[in-house]
N, C-alpha and C positions, 0 to 999 in steps of 0.2 A: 468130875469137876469141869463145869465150863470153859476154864482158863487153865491152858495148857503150861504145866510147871516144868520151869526153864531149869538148863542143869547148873547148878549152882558149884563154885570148883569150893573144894574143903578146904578151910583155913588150918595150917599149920600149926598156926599161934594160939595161945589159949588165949582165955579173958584178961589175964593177972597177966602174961606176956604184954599183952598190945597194950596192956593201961599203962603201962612202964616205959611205952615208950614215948619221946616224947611229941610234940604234934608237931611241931615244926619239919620232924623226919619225914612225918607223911608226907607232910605237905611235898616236900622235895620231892619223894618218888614218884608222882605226879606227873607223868610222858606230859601233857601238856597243860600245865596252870592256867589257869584264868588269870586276866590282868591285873583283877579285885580279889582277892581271894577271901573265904568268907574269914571274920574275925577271927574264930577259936582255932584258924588253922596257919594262923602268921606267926612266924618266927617272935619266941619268947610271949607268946598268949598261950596261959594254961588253957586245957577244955572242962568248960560250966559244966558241972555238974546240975546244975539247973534247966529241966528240961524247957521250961518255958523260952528260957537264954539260947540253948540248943535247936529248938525248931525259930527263933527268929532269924540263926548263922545261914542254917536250910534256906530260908524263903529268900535273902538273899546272896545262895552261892550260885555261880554257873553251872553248864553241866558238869565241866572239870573235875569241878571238888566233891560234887556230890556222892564218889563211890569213896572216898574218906571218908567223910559225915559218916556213912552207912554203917562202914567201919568202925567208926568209934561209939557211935549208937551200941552197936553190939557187943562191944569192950568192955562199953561204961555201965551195960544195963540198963540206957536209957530206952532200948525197944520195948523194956517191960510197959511204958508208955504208950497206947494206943495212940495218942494223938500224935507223938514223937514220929512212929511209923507211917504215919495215916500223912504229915506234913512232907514227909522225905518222899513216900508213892505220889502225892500231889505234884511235889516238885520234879521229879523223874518224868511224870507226864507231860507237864507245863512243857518241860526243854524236849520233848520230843522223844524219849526214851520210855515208850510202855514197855518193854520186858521185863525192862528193871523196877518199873513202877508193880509190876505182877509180880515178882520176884520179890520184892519187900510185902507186897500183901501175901504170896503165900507162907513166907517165914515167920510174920509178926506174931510175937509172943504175945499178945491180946489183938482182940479189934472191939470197936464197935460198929454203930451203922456208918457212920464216917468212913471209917474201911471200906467198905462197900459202896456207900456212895459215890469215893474217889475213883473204884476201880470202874464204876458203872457210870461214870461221865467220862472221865478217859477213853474208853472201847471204842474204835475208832467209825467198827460196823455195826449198823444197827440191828442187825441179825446176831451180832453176838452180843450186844443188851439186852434184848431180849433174854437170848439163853441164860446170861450170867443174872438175871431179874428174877426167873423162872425161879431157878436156883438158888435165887437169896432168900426167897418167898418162902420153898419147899423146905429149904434146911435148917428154919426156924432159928438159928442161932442168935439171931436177930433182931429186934421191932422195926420194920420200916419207918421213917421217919417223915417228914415234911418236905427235906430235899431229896429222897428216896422216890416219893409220888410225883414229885413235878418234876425231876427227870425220867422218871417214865413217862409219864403223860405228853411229854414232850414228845416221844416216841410215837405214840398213840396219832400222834395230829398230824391230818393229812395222808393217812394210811388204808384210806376206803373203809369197807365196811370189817376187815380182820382189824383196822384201825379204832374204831368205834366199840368195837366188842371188846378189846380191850380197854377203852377209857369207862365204859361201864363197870369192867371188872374190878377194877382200879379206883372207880369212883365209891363201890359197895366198901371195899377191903379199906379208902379212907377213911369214910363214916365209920366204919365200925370202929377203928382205931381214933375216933376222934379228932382227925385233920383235916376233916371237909371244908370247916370252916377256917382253917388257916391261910391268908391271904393269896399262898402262893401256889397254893395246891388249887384256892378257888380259880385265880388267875390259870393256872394250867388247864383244868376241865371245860373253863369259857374257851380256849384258844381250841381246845382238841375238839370239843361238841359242834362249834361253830365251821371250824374248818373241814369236819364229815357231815357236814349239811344237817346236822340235828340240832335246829334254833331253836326247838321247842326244850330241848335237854340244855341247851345253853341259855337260854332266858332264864331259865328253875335255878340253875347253876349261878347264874350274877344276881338272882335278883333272892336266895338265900344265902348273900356274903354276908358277914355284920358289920365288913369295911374292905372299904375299895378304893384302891388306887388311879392311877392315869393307865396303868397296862388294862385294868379291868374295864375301865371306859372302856380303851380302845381295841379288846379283844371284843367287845359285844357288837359296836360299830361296825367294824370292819368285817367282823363275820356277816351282821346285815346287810352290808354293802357287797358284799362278793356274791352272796344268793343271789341281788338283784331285783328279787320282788317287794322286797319290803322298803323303798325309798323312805315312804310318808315316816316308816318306824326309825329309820336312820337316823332322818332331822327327827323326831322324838327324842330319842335316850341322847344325843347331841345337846339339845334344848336344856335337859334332862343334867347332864355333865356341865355345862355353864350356871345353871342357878345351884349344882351344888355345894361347889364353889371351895370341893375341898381338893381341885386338881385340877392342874391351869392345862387346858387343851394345846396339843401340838400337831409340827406339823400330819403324823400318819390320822389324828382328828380331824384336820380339817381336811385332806387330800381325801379323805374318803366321806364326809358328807356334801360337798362342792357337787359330785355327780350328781346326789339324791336331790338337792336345790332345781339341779336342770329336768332332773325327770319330774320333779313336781312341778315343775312350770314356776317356782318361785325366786322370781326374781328379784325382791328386797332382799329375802331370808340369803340369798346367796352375795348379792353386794353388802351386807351385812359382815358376812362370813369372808371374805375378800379383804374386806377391810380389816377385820379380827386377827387374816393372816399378816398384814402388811404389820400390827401393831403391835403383834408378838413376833416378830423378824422371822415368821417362819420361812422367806424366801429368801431370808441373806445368805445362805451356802446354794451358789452358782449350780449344781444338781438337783439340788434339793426344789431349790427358785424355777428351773425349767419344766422339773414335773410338776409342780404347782401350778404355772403359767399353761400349761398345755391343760389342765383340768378344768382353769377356768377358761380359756378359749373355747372350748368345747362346752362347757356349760354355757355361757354366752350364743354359744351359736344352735343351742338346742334352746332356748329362749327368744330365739330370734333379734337377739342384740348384737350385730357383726359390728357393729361400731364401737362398741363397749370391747368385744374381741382383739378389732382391730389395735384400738388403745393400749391394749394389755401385751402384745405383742411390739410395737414400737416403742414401750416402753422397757425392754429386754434388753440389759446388758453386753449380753450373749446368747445367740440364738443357736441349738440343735436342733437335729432333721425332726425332733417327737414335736417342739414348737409350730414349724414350718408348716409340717404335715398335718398338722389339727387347724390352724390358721384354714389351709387350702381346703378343707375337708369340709370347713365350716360355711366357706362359703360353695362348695358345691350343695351339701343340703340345705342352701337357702337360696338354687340355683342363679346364684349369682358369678354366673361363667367369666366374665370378664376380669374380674375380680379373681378369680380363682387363678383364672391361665397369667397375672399380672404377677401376684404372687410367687405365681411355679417360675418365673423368668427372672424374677429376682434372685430367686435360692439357688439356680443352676451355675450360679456365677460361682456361688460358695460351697455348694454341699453338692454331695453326690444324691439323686433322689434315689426312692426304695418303692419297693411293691408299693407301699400304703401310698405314696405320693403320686405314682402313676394312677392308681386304682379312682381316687381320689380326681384327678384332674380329668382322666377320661369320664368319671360321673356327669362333672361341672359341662363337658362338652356336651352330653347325651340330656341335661337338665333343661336348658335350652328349646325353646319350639323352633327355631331355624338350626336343625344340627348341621354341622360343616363337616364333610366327608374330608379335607383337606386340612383338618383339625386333627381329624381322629384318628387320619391315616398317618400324618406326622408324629406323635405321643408313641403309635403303635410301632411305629419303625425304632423310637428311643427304646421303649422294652424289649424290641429283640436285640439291639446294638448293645443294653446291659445284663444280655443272659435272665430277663424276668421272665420269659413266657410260661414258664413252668409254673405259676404261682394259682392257683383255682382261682383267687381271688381278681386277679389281675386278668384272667384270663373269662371269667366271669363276666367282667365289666365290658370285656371289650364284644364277648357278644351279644349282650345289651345294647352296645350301641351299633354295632352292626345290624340288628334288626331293628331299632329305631331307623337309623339312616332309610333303611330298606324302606319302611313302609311309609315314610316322610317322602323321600324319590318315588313311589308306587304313587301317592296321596297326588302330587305336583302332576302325576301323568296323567292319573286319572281326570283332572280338572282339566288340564289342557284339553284333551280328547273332548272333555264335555264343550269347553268352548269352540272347537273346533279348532286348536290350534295346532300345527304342525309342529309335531316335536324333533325334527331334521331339519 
């Protein structure tokens, strides 16, 4: 067994004992009640023999009362219930108690996949999913189910290529059970295909769903958008999800075709998409509004629109260093240096700058055909006074412009010479 069985102490009492007694006792012996305690365990409330009434007391008791319930589950006979048991391991996990939550799964006088499911989304490591998956697989007791596959496959995404081989395996063993098609397992396959870089396994995968959600949009999307190479395909299935009109796009929609806009050089299609954000509020939670704001600064400034950037930035509620630092950034690659060091002088008032913002400003100065050594050499004394020198990138940058300067002051000697001027 995967899941190691916890010593369970022996109850004294028989069934016919503890059914006799009555609940309110329990309730009392209870070292610390809950302030709410669930219904069937309050003074002068019989306990429902109705399991359905039973696992509603469960979903809303504390942790407190939960090893009652447990209790009286097994008194009453309502464990003979899979769902009974399958509610109370749910709810032991919820509050934090997986022992107990394994503990009523090894004891449960029936299960189904539910059982398993509960125990297999509880596990806290994902190395022991695995096992406890392997194991559910093997010991056939079972049919894995719809929420069986997409908590695996959950597992699968993001796990390199041992991650891939299993959403393969997982993907065959849906088909054949007939959940391919099920929305959420489809939704799981596009997320895990996409996120191990096989867009060609995840295109086949969305594009044989028979129905699709907003998650399915934006598992396809975003998997495009994080390869990288496929912009033009980005704004596609984008395009694609607007005229199908059966799922209104959100923010992680638009935040991820906004880049694919600036790499295509499309400038409407992205003020288009700007606007689309502004008029489904996807910028009205102030986190949310700033990583949006910094995508499109930066798409603006890969379009060569620093004014339209600029705009979008002074129109910012509230501004963080990710805004700042795309702002300055933008205007280095459009070496528009004065602008940039204008910028950097306003933030220092407010924000602490970072690697990207030094990186960033020393570009702006090196972008420049008159480089200022008295620029650079200032910037560079800030990154050693905030402990950045260590950063490759930052450090990158700065011999970049060290050998600009160098061969800028070499260029200036050599023309004197030629003129004959004395450079002493």
């Amino acid at each position: 067994m995967p899941l190691r069985r916890l010593q369970i102490p022996c109850h004294t009492r028989t069934a016919a004992t503890l059914s006799s007694v009555p609940a309110h006792h329990l309730f009392d012996g209870i070292p610390r009640p809950s302030s709410t305690p669930a219904p069937s365990l309050r003074p002068g409330h019989p306990v429902s023999s109705s399991p359905f009434a039973f696992t509603a007391a469960v979903a809303s008791s504390g942790p407190a009362d939960l090893p009652a319930l447990h209790a009286l589950a097994v008194a009453s006979g309502l464990d003979a219930f899979a769902f009974v048991s399958n509610s109370l391991a749910a709810r032991y996990a919820k509050t934090g108690s997986f022992p107990s939550a394994a503990r009523v799964f090894h004891t449960a006088r029936a299960r189904d996949a539910s059982s398993y499911n509960t125990i297999l989304s509880a596990l806290p490591d994902p190395a022991e999913k695995l096992t406890f998956l392997s194991w559910m697989l093997r010991s056939g007791q079972v049919r894995p189910d719809a929420v069986t596959f997409t908590v695996a496959l959950s597992l699968a995404a993001g796990r390199g290529e041992d991650g891939l081989g299993l959403a393969r395996q997982l993907h065959a063993l849906a088909s054949r059970a007939g959940l391919a098609a099920d929305l959420f397992v489809g939704n799981a396959l596009v997320t895990a295909y996409s996120r191990g870089g096989l867009l060609d396994a995840a295109r086949k995968a969305f594009e044989e769903m028979p129905a699709r959600d907003l998650v399915s949009w934006n598992a396809m999307i975003c998997g495009l958008a994080q390869d990288g190479d496929s912009p033009a395909e980005v704004i596609r299935v984008f395009l694609r999800l607007l005229k199908d009109g059966a799922a209104r796009p959100d923010r992680i929609s638009v935040c991820s075709v906004i880049p694919a806009c600036g790499g295509e050089g499309k400038l409407q299609l992205g003020r288009q998409v700007h606007g689309l954000a502004a008029k489904l509020g996807v910028d009205g939670h102030v986190s949310v509004g700033n990583v949006l704001v910094a995508i499109l600064i930066t798409m603006y400034a890969k379009l060569r629109r620093m004014e339209d950037a600029r705009t979008v930035f002074d129109l910012m509620p509230c501004r963080d260093i990710i805004a700042w630092n795309a702002l300055i950034s933008g205007y280095a690659q459009n070496e528009q240096c004065t602008d940039a060091l204008e910028v950097f002088s306003g933030m220092v008032k407010y924000l602490r700058p970072t690697e990207t913002t030094f990186a960033s400003v020393i570009s702006a100065v090196t972008a420049v055909e008159t480089v200022s050594m008295t620029y650079g050499e200032a910037y560079h004394c800030q990154t050693l006074k905030l402990g950045l020198r260590a950063s490759e990138y930052v450090s990158g940058t700065l011999i970049d412009m060290g050998a600009l300067i160098t061969l800028y002051q070499f260029g200036r000697a050599a023309l004197s010479i030629k003129r004959g001027e004395n450079l002493f």
